[in-house]
C-alpha positions in Angstrom: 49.6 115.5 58.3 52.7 114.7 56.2 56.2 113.8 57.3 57.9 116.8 57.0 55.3 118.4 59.9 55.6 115.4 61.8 59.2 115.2 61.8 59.2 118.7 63.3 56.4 117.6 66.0 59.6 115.2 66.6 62.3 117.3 66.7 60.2 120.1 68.7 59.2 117.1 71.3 63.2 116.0 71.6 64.3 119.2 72.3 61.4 120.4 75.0 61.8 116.8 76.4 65.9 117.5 76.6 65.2 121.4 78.4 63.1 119.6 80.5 65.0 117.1 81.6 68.4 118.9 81.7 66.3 121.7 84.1 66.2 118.8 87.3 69.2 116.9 86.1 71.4 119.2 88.4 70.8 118.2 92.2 71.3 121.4 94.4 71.5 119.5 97.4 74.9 117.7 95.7 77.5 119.4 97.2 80.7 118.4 95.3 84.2 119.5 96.3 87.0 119.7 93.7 90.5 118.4 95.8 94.0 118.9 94.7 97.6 118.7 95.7 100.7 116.2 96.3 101.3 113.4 98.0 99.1 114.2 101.4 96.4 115.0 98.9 96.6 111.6 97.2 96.9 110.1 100.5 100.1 108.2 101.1 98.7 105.9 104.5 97.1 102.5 104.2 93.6 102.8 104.9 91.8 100.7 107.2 88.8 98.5 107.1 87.3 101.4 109.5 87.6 103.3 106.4 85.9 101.2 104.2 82.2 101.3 104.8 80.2 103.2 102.3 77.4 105.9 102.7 75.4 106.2 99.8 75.3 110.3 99.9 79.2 110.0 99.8 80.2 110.0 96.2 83.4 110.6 94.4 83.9 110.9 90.5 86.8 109.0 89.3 89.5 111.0 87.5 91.6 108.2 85.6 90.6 104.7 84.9 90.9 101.8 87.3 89.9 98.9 85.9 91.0 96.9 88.7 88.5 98.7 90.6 85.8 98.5 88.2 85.8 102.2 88.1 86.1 104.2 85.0 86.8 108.3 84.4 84.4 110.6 84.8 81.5 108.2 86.4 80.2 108.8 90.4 81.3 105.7 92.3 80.5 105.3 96.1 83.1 107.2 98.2 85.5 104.8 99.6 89.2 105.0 99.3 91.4 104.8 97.0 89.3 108.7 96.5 92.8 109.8 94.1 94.3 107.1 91.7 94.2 103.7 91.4 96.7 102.8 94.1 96.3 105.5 96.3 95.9 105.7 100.0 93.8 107.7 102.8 93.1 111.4 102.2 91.9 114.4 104.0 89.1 114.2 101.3 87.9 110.6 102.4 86.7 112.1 106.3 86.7 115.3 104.9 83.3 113.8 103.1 82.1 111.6 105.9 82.2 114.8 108.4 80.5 116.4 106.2 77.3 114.1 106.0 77.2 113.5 109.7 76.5 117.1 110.1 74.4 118.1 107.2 70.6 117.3 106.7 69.8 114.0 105.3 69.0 115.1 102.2 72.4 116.1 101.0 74.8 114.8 99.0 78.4 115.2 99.2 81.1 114.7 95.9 84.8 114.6 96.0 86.7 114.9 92.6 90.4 113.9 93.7 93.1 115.4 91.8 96.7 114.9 93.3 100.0 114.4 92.2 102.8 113.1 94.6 106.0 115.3 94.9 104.6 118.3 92.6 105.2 121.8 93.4 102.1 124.1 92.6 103.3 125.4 89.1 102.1 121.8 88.0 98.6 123.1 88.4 99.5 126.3 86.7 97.5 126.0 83.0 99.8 128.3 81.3 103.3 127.1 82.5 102.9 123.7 83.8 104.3 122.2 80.8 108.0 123.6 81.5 107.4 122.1 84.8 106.1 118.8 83.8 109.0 118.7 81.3 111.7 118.8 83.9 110.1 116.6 86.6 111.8 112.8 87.7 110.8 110.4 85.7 108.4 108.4 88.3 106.5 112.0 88.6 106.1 112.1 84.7 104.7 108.2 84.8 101.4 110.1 87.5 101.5 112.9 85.1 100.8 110.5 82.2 97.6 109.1 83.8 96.4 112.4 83.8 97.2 112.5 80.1 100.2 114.9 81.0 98.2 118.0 82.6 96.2 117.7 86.4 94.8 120.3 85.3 93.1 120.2 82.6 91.8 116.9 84.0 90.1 118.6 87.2 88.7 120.8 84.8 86.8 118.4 82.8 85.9 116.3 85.7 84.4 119.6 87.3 82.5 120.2 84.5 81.0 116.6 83.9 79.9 117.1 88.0 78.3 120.3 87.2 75.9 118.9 85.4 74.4 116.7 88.6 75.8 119.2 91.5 76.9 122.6 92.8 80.9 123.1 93.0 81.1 124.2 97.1 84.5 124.5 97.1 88.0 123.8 96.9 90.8 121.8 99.1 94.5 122.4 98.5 96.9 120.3 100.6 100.4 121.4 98.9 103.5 123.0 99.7 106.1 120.5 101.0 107.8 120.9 97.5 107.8 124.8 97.6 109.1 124.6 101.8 110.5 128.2 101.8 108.9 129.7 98.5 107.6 133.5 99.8 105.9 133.6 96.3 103.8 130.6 97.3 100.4 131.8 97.8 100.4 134.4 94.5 101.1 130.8 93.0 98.1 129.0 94.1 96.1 132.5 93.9 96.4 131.8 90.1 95.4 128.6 90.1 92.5 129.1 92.5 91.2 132.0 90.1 91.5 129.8 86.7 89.7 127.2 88.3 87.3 130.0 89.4 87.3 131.6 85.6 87.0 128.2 83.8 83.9 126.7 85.9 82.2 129.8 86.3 82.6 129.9 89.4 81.7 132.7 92.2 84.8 133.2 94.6 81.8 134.3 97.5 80.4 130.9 97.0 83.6 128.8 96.5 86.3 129.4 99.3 89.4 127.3 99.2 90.5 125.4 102.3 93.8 124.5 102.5 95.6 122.4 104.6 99.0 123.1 106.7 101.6 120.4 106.3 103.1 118.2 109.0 103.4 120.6 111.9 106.2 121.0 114.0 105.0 119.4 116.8 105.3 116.8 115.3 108.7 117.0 113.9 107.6 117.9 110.1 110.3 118.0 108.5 108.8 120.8 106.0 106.9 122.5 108.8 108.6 126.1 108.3 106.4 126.2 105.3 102.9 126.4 107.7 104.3 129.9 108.5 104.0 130.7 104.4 100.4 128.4 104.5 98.9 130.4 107.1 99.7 134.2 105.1 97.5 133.0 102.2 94.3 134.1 103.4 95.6 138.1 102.6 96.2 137.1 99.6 93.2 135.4 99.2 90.6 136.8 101.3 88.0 133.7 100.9 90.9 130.8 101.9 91.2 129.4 105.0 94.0 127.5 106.9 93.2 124.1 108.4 95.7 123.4 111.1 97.6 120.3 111.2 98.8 120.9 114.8 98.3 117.3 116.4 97.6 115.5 113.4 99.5 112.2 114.0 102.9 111.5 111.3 104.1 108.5 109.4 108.0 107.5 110.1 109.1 110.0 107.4 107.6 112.8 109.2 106.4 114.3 105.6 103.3 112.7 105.8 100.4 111.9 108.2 99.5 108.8 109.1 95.9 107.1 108.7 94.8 108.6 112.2 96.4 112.2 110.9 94.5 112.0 107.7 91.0 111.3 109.5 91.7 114.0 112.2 92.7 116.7 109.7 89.8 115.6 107.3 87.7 116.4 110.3 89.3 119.6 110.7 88.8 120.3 106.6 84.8 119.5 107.3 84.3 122.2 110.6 85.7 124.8 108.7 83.5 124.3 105.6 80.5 123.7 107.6 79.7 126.9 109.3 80.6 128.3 105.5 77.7 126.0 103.9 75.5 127.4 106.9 76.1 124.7 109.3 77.0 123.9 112.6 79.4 121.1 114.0 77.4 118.8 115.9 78.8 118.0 119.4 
């Protein structure tokens, strides 16, 4: 046998060993959930030492580098908070993930890729004209755009795709709004984002519903609340979203954002919608 056969027994071996392997590399019981937003995304509370402890089937993939943290883009990490950026806080997303697991069978998995940016209306998250956005926004919102190397994005993209190679994209939670309060044109807005991030992952709208979450209610003296009234129209203009309600859901001193306790309760309220959409039920 001479070289030239054996280094195409090699080659041949490489690539049936690469098919192979790239055939179980992708865990169908990995549910991962793509996150976006503002500040109530990012999660603007102090978390808690209650909030701390870590589940190994609770994952989240790090979108920008911490190396404080030890944690570096684009690699799974346990979930525990901060889920956003480096210096984040408590987000729907973190109980969100821990409802979840308590009522899904042992063998799943559940990933959160957090992708948030405080302040930011939704045409941030708009791929064709988020630059004229970006462009125009204050000076400490350009300084979070940077660490996304200056488009969200693009970013949640390419973290989406690294986690489709060990998972199954479930779906999709949207907690924005407070910076388009009164905007009638709101939900055509995020329609187009929800149906690029459909288009670029390949993704089945049937299969990948969007939740998204009302802001501070009025109950609890929100002072963007007249925008729920605009939050809870978008399911017809997107049949497959769904409106989590924040009636309840405990405030911070600004009334703009929740409060550790409101984040947990409306992450819990994120997790019993999508369950009974995975095929679940809530366990009493």
């Amino acid at each position: 046998m001479n070289y030239t056969t054996i280094r195409k027994g090699l080659v041949l071996c490489s690539a049936l060993f690469l098919i192979v392997f790239s055939s179980f590399s992708q865990d169908k019981k990995f549910f991962v959930f793509l996150c976006l937003g503002q500040s109530n995304m990012e999660g603007n509370a102090k978390f808690e030492p209650q909030d701390t402890t870590a589940n190994g089937r609770f994952l989240m993939m790090q979108a920008v580098d911490c190396p404080d943290l030890n944690r570096a883009k684009g690699n799974w990490y346990q979930a525990v908070p901060p889920l956003c950026r480096c210096h984040t806080g408590l987000t729907p997303a973190d109980y969100f993930g821990r409802t979840l697991l308590a009522n899904l069978p042992t063998g799943v998995r559940v990933g959160i890729i957090n992708v948030a940016v405080g302040g930011c209306k939704i045409e941030l998250f708009d791929k064709e004209n988020y630059q004229s956005y970006a462009d125009t926004a204050p000076v400490w919102m350009k300084g979070i755009i940077k660490e996304y190397e200056g488009n969200p994005y693009a970013r949640l993209v390419e973290m989406a795709k690294l986690a489709q190679k060990d998972g199954v994209v479930k779906g999709i939670l949207l907690h924005q709004g407070e910076s388009n309060t009164g905007d009638t044109t709101w939900p055509q807005k995020v329609n187009v984002v929800y149906n690029n991030l459909l288009k670029d992952l390949s993704l089945d709208a049937a299969s990948v519903p969007l939740l998204s979450g009302e802001v501070v209610n009025a109950d609890q003296g929100g002072i963007c609340a007249r925008m729920n009234t605009i939050i809870d129209n978008l399911p017809q203009t997107i049949p497959t979203a769904h409106v989590i309600s924040s009636a309840g859901c405990t405030v911070a001193a600004d009334h703009l954002h929740f409060n550790a306790a409101g984040y947990r309760e409306l992450g819990r309220r994120y997790a019993a919608a999508m369950l009974p959409l995975l095929g679940y039920k809530m366990k009493k």
